[in-house]
C-alpha positions as CSV (number, residue, x, y, z in Angstrom):
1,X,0.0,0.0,0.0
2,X,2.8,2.5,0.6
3,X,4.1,1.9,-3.1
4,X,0.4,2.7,-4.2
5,X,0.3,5.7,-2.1
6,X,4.1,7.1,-3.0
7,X,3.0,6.7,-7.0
8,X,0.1,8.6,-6.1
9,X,1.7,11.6,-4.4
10,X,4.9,11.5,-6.7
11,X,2.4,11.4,-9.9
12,X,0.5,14.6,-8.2
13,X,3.5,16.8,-7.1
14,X,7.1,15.1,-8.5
15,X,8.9,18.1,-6.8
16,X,8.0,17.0,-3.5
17,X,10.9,14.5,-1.4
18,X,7.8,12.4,-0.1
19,X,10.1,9.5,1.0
20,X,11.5,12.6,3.7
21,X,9.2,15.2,4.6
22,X,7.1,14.8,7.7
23,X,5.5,18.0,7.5
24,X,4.3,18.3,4.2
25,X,0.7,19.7,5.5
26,X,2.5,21.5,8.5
27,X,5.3,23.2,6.0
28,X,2.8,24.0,3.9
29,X,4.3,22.1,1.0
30,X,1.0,20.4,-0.1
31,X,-1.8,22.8,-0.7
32,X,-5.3,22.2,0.4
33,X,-6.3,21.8,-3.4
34,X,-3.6,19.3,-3.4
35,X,-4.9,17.6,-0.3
36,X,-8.5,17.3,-2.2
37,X,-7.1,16.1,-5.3
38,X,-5.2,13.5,-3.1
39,X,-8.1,12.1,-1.0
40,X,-10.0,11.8,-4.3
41,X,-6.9,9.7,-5.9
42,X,-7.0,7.7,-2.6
43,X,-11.0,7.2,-2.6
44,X,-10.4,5.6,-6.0
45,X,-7.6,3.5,-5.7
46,X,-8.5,2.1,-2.1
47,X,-12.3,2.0,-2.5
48,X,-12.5,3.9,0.3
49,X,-14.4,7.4,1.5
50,X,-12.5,9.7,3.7
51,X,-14.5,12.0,5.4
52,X,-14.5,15.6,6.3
53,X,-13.0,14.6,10.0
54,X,-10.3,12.8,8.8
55,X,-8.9,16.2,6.8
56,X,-6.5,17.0,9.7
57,X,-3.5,18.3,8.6
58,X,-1.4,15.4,11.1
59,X,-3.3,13.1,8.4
60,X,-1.2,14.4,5.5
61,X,1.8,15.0,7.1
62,X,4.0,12.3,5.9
63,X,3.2,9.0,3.6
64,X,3.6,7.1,6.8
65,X,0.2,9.3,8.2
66,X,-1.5,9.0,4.7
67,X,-1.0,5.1,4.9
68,X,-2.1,5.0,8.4
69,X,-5.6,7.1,7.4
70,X,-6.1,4.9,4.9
71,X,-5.7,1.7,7.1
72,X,-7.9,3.2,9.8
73,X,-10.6,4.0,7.4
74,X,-10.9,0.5,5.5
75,X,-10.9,-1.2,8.8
């Protein structure tokens, strides 16, 4: 799943070190259109629906936190 979620991000925003920021929603680095567009990708790919609670900025911190959302919300 982090794979998946790496391509994801990388095919989104390839100027972005995803493998080594942990503050990308903190920093400011991912925008909150980027955020949208990201949860939408995720939706997709994971069959999942992350709701308007789960769009905490500590959720899109690091692809660690993004594969940890996604876990908690398929369970």
């Amino acid at each position: 799943m982090r794979e998946t979620v790496l391509e994801i991000l990388e095919e989104l925003r390839e100027d972005v070190d995803f493998e080594n920021e942990t503050k990308l929603a903190d920093d400011r680095i991912l925008s909150s259109l980027d955020i949208v567009s990201i949860v939408g990708k995720f939706n997709d790919e994971f069959d999942i629906e992350i709701s308007i609670e789960d769009l905490e900025p500590e959720n899109f911190n690091s692809v660690d936190a993004m594969v940890e959302l996604i876990t908690r919300v398929q369970e």
